[in-house]
GULOBA-373123 format. One record per residue (C-alpha): z, x, y. Coordinates in steps of 0.5 Angstrom, whole numbers, plus 500, padded with zeros to 3 digits. Layout:
BEGIN
<rec up="Z" east="X" north="Y"/>
...
This chain:
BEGIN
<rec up="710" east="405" north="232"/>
<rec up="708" east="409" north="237"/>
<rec up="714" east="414" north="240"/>
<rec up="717" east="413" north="246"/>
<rec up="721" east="419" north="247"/>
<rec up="714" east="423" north="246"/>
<rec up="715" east="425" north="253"/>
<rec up="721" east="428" north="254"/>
<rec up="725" east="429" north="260"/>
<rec up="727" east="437" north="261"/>
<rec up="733" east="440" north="265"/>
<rec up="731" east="445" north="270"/>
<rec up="736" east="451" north="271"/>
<rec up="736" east="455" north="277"/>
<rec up="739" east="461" north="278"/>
<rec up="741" east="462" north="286"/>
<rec up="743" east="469" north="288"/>
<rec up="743" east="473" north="295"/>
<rec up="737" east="475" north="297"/>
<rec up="738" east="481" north="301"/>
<rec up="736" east="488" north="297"/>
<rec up="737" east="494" north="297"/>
<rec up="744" east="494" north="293"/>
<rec up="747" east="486" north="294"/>
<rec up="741" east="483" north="290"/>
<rec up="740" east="487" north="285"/>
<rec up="748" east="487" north="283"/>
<rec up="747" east="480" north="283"/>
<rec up="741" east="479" north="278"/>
<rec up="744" east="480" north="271"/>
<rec up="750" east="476" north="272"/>
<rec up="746" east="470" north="275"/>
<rec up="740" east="470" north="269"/>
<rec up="747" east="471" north="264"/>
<rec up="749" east="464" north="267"/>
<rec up="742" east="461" north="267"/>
<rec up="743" east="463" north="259"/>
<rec up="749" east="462" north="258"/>
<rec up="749" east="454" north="261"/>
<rec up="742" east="454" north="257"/>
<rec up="746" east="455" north="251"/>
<rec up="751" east="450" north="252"/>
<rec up="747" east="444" north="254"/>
<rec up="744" east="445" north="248"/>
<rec up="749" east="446" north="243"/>
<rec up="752" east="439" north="245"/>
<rec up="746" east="435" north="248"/>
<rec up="740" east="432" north="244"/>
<rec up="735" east="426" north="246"/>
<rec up="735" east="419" north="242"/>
<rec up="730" east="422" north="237"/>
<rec up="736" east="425" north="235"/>
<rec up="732" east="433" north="238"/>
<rec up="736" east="438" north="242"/>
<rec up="735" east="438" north="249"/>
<rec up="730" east="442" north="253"/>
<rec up="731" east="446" north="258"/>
<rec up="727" east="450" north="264"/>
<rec up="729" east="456" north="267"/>
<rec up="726" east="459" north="273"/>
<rec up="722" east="465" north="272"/>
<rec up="725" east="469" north="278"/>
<rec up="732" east="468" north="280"/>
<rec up="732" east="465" north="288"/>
<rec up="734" east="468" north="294"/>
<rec up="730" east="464" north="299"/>
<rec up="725" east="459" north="299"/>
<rec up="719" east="462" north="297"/>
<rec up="722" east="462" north="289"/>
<rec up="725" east="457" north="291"/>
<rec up="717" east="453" north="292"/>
<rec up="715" east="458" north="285"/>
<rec up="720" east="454" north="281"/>
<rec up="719" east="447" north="283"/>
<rec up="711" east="449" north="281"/>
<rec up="714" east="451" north="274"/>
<rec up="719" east="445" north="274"/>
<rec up="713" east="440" north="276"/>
<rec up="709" east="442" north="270"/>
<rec up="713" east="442" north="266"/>
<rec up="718" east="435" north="266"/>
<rec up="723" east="437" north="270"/>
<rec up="728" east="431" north="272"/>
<rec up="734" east="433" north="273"/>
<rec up="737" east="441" north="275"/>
<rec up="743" east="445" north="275"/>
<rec up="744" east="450" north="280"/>
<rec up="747" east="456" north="278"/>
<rec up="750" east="462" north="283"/>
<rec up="756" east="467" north="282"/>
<rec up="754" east="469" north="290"/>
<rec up="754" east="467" north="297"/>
<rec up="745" east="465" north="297"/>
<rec up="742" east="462" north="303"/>
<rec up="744" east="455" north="303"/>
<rec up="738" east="450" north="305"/>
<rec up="733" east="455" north="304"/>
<rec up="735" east="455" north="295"/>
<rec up="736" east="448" north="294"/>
<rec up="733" east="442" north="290"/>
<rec up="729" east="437" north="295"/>
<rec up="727" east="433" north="291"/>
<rec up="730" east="426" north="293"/>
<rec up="729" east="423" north="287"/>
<rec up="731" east="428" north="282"/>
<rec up="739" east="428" north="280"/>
<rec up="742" east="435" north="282"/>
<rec up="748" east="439" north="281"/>
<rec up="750" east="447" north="283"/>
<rec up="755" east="450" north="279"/>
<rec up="758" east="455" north="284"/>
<rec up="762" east="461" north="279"/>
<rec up="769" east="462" north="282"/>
<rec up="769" east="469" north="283"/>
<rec up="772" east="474" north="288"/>
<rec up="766" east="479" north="288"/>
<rec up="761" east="476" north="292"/>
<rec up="764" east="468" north="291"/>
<rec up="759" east="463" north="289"/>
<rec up="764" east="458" north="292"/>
<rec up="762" east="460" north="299"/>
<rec up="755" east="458" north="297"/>
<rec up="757" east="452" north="293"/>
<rec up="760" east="449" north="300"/>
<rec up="754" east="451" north="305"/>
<rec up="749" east="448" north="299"/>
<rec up="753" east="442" north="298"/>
<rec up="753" east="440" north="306"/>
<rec up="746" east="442" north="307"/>
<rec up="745" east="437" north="301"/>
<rec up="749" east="432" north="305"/>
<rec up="746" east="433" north="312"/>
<rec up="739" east="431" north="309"/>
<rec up="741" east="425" north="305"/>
<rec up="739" east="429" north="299"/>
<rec up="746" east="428" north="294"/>
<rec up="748" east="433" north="290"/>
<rec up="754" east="433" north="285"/>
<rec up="758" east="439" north="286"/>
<rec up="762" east="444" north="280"/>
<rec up="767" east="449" north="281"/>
<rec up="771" east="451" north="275"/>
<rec up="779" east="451" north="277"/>
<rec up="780" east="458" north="276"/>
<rec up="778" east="465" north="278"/>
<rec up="774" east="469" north="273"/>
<rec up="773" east="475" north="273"/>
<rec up="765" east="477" north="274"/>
<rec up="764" east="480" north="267"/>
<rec up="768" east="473" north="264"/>
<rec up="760" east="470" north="262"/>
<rec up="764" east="464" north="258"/>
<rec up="764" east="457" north="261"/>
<rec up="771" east="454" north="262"/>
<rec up="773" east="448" north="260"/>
<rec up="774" east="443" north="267"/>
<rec up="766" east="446" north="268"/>
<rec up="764" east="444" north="261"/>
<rec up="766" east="437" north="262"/>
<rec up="762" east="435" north="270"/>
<rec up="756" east="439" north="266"/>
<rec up="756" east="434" north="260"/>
<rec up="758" east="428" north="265"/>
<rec up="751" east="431" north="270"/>
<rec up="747" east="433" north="264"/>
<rec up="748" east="426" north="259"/>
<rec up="747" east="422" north="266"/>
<rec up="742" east="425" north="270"/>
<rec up="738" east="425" north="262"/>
<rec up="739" east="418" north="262"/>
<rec up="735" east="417" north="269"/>
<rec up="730" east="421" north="266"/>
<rec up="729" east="418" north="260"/>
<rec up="728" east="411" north="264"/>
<rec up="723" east="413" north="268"/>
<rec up="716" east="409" north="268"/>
<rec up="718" east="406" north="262"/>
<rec up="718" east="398" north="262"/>
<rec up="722" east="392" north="261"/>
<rec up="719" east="387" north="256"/>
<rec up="721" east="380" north="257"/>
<rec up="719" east="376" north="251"/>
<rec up="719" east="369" north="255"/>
<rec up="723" east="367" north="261"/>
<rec up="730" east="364" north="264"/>
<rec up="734" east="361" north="257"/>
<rec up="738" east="356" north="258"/>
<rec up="739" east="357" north="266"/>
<rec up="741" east="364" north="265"/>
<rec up="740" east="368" north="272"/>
<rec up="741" east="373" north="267"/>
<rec up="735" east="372" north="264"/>
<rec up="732" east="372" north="271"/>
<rec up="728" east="378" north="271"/>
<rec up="729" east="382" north="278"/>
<rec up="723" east="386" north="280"/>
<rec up="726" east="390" north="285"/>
<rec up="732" east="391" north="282"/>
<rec up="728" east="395" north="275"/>
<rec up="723" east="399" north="280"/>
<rec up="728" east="402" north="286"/>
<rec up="734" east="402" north="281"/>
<rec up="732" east="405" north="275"/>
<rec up="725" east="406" north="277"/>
<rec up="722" east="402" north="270"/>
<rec up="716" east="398" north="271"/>
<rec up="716" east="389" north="268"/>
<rec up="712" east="387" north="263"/>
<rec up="712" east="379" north="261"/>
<rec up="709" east="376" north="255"/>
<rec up="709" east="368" north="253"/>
<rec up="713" east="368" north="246"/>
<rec up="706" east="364" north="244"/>
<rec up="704" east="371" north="243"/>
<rec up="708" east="371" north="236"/>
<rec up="704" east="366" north="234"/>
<rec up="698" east="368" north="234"/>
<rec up="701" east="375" north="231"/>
<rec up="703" east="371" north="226"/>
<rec up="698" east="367" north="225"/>
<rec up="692" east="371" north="225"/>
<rec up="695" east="376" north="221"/>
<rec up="696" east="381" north="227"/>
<rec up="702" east="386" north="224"/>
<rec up="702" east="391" north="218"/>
<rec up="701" east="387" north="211"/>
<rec up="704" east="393" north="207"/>
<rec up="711" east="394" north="211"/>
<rec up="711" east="387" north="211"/>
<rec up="712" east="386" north="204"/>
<rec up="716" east="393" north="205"/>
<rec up="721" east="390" north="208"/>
<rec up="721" east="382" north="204"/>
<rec up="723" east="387" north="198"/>
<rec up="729" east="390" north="202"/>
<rec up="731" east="384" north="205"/>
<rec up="732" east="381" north="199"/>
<rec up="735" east="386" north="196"/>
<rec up="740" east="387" north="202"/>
<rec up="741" east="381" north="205"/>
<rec up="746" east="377" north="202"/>
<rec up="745" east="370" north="204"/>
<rec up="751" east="366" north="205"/>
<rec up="752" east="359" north="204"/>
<rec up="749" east="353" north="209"/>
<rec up="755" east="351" north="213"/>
<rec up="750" east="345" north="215"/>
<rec up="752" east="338" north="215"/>
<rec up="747" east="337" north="209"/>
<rec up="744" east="332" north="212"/>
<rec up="742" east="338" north="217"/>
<rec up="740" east="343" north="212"/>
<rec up="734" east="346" north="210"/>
<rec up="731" east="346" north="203"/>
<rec up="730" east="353" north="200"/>
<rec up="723" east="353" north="201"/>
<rec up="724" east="352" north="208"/>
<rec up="730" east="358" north="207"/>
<rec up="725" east="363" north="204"/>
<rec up="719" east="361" north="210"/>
<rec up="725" east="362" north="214"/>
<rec up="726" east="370" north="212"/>
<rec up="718" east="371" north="212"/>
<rec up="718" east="368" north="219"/>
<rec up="723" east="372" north="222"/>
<rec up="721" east="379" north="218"/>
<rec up="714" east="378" north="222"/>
<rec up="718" east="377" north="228"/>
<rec up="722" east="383" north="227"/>
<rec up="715" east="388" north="226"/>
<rec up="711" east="383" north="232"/>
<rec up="717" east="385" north="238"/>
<rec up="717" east="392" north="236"/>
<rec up="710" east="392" north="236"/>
<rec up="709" east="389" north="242"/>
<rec up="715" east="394" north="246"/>
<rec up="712" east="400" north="243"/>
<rec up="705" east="399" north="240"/>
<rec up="703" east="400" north="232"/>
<rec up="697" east="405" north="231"/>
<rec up="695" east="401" north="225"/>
<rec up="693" east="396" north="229"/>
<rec up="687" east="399" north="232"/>
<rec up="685" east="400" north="224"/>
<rec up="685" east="394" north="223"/>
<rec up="681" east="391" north="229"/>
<rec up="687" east="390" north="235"/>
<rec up="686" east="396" north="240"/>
<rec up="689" east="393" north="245"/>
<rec up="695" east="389" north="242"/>
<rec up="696" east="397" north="238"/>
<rec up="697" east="400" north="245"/>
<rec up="704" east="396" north="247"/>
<rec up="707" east="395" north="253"/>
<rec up="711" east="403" north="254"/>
<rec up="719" east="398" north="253"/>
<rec up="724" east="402" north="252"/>
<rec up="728" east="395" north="252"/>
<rec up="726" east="389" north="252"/>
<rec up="729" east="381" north="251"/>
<rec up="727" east="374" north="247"/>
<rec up="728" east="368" north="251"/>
<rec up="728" east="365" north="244"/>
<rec up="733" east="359" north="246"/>
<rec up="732" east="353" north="248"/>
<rec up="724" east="352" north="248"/>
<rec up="722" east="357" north="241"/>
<rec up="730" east="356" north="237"/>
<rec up="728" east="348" north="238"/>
<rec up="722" east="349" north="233"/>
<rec up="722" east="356" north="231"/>
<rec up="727" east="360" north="227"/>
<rec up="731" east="364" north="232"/>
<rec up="731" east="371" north="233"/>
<rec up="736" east="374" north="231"/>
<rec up="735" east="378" north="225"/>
<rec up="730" east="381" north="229"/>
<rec up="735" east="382" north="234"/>
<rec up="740" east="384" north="230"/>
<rec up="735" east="390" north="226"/>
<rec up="732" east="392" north="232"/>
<rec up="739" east="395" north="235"/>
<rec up="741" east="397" north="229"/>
<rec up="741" east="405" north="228"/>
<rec up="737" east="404" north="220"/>
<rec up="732" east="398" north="217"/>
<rec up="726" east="398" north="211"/>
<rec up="724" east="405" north="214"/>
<rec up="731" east="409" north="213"/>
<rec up="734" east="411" north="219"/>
<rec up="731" east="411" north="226"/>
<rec up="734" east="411" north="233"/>
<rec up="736" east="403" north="236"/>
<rec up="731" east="400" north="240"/>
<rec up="735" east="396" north="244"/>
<rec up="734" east="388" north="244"/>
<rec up="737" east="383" north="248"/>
<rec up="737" east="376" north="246"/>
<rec up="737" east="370" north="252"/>
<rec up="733" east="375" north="255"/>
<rec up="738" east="377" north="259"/>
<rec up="735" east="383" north="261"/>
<rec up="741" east="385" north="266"/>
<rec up="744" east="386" north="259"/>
<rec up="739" east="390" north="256"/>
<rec up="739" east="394" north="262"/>
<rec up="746" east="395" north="260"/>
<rec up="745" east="397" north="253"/>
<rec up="740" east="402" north="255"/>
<rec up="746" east="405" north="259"/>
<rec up="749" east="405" north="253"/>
<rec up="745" east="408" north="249"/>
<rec up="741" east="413" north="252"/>
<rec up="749" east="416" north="255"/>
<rec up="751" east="417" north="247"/>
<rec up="745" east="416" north="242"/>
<rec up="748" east="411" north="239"/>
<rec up="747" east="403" north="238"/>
<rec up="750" east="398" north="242"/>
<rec up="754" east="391" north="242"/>
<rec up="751" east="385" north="245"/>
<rec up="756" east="380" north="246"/>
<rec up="759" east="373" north="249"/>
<rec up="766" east="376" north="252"/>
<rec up="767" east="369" north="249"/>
<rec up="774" east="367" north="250"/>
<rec up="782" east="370" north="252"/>
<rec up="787" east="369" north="247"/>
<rec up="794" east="370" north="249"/>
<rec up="800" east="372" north="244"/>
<rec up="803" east="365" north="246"/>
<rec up="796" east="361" north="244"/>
<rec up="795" east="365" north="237"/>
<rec up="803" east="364" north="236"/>
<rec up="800" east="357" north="236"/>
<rec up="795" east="356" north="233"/>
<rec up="797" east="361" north="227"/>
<rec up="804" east="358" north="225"/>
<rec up="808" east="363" north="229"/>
<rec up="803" east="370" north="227"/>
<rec up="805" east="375" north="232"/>
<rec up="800" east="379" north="235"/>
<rec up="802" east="387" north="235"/>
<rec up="801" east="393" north="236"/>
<rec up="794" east="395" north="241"/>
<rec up="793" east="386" north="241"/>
<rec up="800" east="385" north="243"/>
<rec up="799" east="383" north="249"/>
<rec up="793" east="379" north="248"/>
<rec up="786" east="380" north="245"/>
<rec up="779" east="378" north="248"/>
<rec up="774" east="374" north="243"/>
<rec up="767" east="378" north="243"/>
<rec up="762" east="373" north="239"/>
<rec up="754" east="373" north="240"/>
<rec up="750" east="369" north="235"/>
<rec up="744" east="375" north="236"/>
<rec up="743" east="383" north="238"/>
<rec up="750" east="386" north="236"/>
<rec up="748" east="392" north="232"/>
<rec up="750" east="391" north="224"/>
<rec up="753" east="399" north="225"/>
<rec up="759" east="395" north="228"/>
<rec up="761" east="392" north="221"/>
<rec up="766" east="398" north="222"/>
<rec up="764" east="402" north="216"/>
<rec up="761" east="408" north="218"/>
<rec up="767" east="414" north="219"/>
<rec up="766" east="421" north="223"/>
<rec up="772" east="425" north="218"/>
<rec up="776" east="421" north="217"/>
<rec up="776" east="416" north="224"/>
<rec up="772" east="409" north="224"/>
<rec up="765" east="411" north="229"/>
<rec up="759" east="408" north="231"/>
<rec up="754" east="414" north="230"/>
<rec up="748" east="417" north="232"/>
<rec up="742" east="415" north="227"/>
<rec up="743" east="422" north="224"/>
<rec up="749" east="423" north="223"/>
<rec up="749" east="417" north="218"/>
<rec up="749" east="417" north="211"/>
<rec up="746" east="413" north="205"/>
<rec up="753" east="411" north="202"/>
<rec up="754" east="408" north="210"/>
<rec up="748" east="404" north="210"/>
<rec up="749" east="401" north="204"/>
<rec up="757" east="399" north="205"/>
<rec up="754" east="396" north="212"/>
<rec up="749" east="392" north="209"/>
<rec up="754" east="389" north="204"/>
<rec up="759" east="387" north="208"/>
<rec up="754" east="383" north="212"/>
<rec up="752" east="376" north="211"/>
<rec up="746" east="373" north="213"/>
<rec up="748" east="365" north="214"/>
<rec up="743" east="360" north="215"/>
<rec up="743" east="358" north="222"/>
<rec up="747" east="353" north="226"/>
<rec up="741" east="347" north="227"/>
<rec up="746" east="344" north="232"/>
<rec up="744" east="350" north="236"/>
<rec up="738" east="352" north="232"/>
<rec up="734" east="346" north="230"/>
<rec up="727" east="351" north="227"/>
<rec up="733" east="355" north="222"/>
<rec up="732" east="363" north="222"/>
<rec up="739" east="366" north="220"/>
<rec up="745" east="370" north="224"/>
<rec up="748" east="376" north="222"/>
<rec up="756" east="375" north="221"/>
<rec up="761" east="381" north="220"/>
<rec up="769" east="383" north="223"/>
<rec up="769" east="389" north="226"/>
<rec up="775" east="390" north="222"/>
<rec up="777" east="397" north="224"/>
<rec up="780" east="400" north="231"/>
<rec up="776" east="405" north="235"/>
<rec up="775" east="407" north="242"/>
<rec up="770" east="403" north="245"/>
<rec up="768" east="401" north="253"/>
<rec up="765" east="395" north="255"/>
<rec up="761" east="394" north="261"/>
<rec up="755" east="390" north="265"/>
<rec up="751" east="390" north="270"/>
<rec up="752" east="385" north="275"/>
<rec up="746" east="383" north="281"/>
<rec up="750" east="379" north="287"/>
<rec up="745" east="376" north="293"/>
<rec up="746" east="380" north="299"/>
<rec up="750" east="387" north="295"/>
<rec up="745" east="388" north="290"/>
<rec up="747" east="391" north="283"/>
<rec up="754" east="392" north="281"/>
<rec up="757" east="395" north="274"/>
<rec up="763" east="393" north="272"/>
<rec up="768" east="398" north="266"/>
<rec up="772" east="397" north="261"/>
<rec up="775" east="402" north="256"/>
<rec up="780" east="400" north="251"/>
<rec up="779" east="398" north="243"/>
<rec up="776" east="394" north="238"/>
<rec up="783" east="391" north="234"/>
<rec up="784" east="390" north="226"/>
<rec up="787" east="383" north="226"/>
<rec up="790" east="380" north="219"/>
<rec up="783" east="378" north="216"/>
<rec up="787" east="370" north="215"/>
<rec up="788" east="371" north="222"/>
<rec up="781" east="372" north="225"/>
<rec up="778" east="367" north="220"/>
<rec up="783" east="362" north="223"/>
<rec up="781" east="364" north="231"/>
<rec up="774" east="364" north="229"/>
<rec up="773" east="358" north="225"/>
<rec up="775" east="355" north="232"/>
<rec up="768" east="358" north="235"/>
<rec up="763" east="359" north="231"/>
<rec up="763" east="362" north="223"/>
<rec up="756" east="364" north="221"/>
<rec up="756" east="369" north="228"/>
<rec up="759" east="377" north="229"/>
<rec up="766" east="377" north="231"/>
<rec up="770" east="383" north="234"/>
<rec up="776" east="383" north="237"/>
<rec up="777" east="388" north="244"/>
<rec up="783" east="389" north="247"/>
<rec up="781" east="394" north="254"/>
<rec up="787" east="399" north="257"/>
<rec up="791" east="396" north="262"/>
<rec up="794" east="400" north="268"/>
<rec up="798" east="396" north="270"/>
<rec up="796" east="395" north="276"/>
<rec up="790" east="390" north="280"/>
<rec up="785" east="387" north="275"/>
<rec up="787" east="392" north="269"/>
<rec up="795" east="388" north="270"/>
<rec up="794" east="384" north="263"/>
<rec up="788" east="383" north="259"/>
<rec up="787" east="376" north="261"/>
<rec up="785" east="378" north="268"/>
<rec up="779" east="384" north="265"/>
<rec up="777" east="378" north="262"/>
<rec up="778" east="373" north="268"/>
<rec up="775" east="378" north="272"/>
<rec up="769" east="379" north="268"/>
<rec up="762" east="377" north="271"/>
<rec up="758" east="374" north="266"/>
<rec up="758" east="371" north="260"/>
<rec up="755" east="377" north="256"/>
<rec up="757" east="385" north="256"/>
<rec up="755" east="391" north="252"/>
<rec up="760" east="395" north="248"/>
<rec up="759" east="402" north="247"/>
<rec up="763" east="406" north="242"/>
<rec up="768" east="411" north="245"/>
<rec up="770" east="412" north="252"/>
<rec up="764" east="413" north="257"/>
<rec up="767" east="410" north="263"/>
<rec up="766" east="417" north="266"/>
<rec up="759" east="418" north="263"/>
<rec up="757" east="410" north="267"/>
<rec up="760" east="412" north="273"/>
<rec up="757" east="418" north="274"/>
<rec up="750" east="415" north="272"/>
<rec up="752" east="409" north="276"/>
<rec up="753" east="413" north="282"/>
<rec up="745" east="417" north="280"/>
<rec up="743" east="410" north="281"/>
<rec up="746" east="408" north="287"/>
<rec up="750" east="402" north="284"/>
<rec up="757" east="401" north="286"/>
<rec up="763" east="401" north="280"/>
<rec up="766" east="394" north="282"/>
<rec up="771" east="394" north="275"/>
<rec up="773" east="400" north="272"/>
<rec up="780" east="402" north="268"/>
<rec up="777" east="410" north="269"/>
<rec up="783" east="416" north="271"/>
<rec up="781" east="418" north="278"/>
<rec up="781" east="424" north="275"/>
<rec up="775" east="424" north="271"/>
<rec up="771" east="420" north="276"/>
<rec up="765" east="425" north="277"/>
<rec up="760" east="423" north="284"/>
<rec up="756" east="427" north="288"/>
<rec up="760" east="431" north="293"/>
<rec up="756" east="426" north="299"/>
<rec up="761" east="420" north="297"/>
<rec up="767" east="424" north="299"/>
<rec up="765" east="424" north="306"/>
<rec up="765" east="415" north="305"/>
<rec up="773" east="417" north="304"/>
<rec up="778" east="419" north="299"/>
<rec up="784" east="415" north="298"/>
<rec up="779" east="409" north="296"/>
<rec up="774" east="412" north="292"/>
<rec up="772" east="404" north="290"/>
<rec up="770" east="403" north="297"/>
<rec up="768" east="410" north="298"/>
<rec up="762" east="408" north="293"/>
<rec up="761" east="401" north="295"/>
<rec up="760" east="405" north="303"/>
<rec up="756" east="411" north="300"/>
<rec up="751" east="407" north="295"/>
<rec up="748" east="402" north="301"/>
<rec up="748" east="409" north="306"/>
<rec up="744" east="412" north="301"/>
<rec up="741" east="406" north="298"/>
<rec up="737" east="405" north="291"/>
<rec up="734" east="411" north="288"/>
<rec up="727" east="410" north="288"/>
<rec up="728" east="405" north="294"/>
């Protein structure tokens, strides 16, 4: 498999000071380095990439006092795959003459809050010439006043960093990769509709499109690796526990057909990520084209009703693509959507390149109101976070098998980055998912679908990109927390659906006011029939890589106080922030648009 995060998107780190000499500059050029440096150190000590290396940085040779170095710094930055940078300066600089033109390369200056020469003075006259040329720029500015040899980072300047760094990251790792779409529309989903222009002026990502018969003719002609094949047959059978057939027996299918199912969709599972990243030992064996891939960083199967009809389905693929480990060990998710609902992968991607973390793929399926589980549970009561209702997440295929609930950061539940994970987590993971048969009403060529309960409370945000005619791309937000329900009340809410599929039970903090009153408007207001869940609360983290992309928050349950935007969309009003960002995206419009 050919590694799509060989190329790595740099933080470039520019150092700003006055540049006049003979006394004022050269003051200045100790400490300015020092925070070069010490950001440097920061930024590595808390952020890596998917593959699970440290971030790298790019620091400027010279510090920049005009735009002579500023130009010398660019050259460096260009070489050198700079596409985010963070501004740093303890002074009053020459404001247009320093700053970052790059149109397309997210950017923020840190101006130090100190009395000798203030950096703030700079920070206000950068961040309006950035405004003034519609070039947007995210401002960071610590609260209180350090002392010019204070070389720390203070808390509130700590968090815009990382807020800045994980989403401007993120642009970077989407840029020039591809969506690949395995198929087309599923079942009249819009979702699965690919937009063009929304992948290329948003995200800056090229389309790939593909017809599901290619993995007919992989599998036919042998068009995969033999050798991990049989690898992984032996560990499906050592480590996926087949549940029973929940058939009508007139329905189900033979044993033998059961174990050509499990060959059929092992080769799936190796055939989609072939085709998304390209596999060297195609080339050896004669396929150098089909070796290439297509450069997918995400990609969807359409999978219903055209393939599911007569095939077996995609969902162990799906599942074992976005999971964190498979027969190889531990590796980093590969983000997967089913239905080709290429809005969601889009979604995930999101998630996943904000946190290096597998993503939950889920129908947001139904409501349940203390009064309708009192119903239909002989009188249970819903307490604790699910005391005022609970929201249903069920999808047959792409939930990540990490969100069994079985992987622990100290003592607290978590879904964690690959290489954080032990053996011990893998194992009580795989144990405690079984593969059933799958439904043939829905299924009628069988395969298997992962089925486990996220029996565990943890922090997690769930949200969607939306694409509406006439306004574009909208996301909506989230945060709140999978609950743990009785294990005979969870099994009786969800034999009413569908029990050979993964559940978990999400219940999103509410704020009392507007769609966040109560949980059944979060989920009347929902925009589709699908989302993506992350673990942890990374609202912020969205709306900050949102506003990159110059897609407006629609829905969101975030704190005011920890939305981070550039400082352009104050100037679009500050007592409606949601309009506010609505005005600024369509005035700046898309990224790359």
């Amino acid at each position: 498999m050919n590694n799509i995060y060989e190329w790595k998107p740099k933080i470039g780190i520019r150092p700003i000071l006055d540049g006049r000499r003979r006394g004022i500059r050269e003051s200045l050029e100790a400490k300015t380095m020092k925070m070069a440096h010490s950001l440097v150190d920061f930024l590595k000590e808390h952020i890596h990439y998917p593959d699970g290396e440290t971030v790298e940085c790019v620091i400027a040779d010279t510090t920049i006092g005009g735009v002579a170095e500023a130009n010398k710094c660019e050259e460096k930055f260009k070489k050198n795959n700079v596409t985010l940078t963070i501004s740093v300066t303890p002074s009053w600089a020459y404001g247009s003459e320093t700053i970052d033109m790059d149109p397309a390369r997210p950017k923020a200056i840190w101006g130090f809050n100190g009395t000798e020469r203030p950096g703030s003075v700079y920070l206000a006259a950068a961040l309006a010439a950035h405004n003034q040329l519609g070039i947007p720029a995210f401002g960071i500015y610590g609260e209180e006043v350090q002392d010019v040899d204070d070389h720390s980072i203070p808390v509130d300047v700590q968090k815009k960093l990382l807020l800045f760094a994980r989403a401007g990251l993120a642009v970077g790792m989407m840029k020039d990769k591809s969506y690949l779409a395995m198929g087309t529309v599923s079942m009249g989903i819009l979702g699965s509709h690919v937009q063009t222009d929304f992948f290329q002026k948003y995200l800056g990502m090229r389309n790939e499109f593909i017809d599901m018969t290619e993995f007919i003719r992989r599998i036919e002609q042998g068009i995969y690796d033999k050798n991990e094949f049989e690898k992984a047959r032996k560990w499906v059978a050592e480590n996926c526990a087949q549940g029973e057939d929940k058939n009508n027996p007139k329905n189900q299918r033979s044993e033998e057909q059961k174990q050509s199912d499990w060959n059929f969709v092992i080769k799936m599972t190796l055939i989609a990520r072939d085709l998304m990243r390209g596999n060297p030992l195609l080339k050896e064996m004669g396929y150098e084209e089909e070796a290439e891939g297509h450069h997918a960083l995400i990609a969807g199967f359409q999978g219903q009703r055209q393939w599911t009809d007569h095939f077996p389905n995609g969902d162990f693929m799906e599942a074992i693509l976005n999971s964190s480990f498979d027969w190889n060990g531990l590796r980093p998710p590969i983000v997967f959507a089913t239905e080709n609902d290429n809005l969601n992968a889009v979604s995930m991607m999101f998630g996943h390149l904000l946190t290096n973390t597998p993503q939950l793929f889920a129908d947001v399926r139904s409501y349940w109101s203390p009064e309708a589980v009192q119903r239909v549970c002989d009188g249970y009561q819903l307490q604790g976070l699910a005391k005022t209702g609970i929201i249903h997440l069920k999808n047959s295929g792409s939930a990540a098998i990490d969100f069994a609930g079985e992987m622990y950061s100290g003592k607290d539940p978590a879904i964690k980055s690959y290489w954080e994970i032990t053996e011990k987590e893998i194992s009580n993971t795989l144990a405690d998912i079984t593969w059933y048969p799958a439904n043939t009403e829905y299924f009628r060529g069988g395969g298997f679908s992962s089925q486990f309960y996220t029996d565990v409370e943890m922090p997690v945000t769930m949200f969607r990109v939306n694409l509406v005619d006439g306004l574009g791309p909208v996301l909506q937000i989230a945060e709140g927390y999978t609950v743990c329900l009785p294990n005979e009340i969870s099994k009786t809410l969800d034999d009413r659906t569908d029990p050979t599929w993964p559940t978990t039970w999400f219940v999103p903090n509410l704020t009392g006011k507007g769609v966040f009153k109560d949980v059944y408007n979060v989920m009347n207001h929902w925009g589709s029939n699908h989302a993506s869940i992350s673990y942890g609360h990374i609202g912020a983290d969205l709306i900050t890589l949102a506003s990159m992309l110059r897609i407006p928050v629609n829905m969101h349950n975030v704190s005011s106080d920890n939305i981070f935007r550039p400082s352009a969309w104050n100037a679009f009003g500050t007592a409606n922030l949601e309009f506010a960002d609505y005005q600024a995206c369509s005035n700046f419009g898309p990224l790359y648009g």
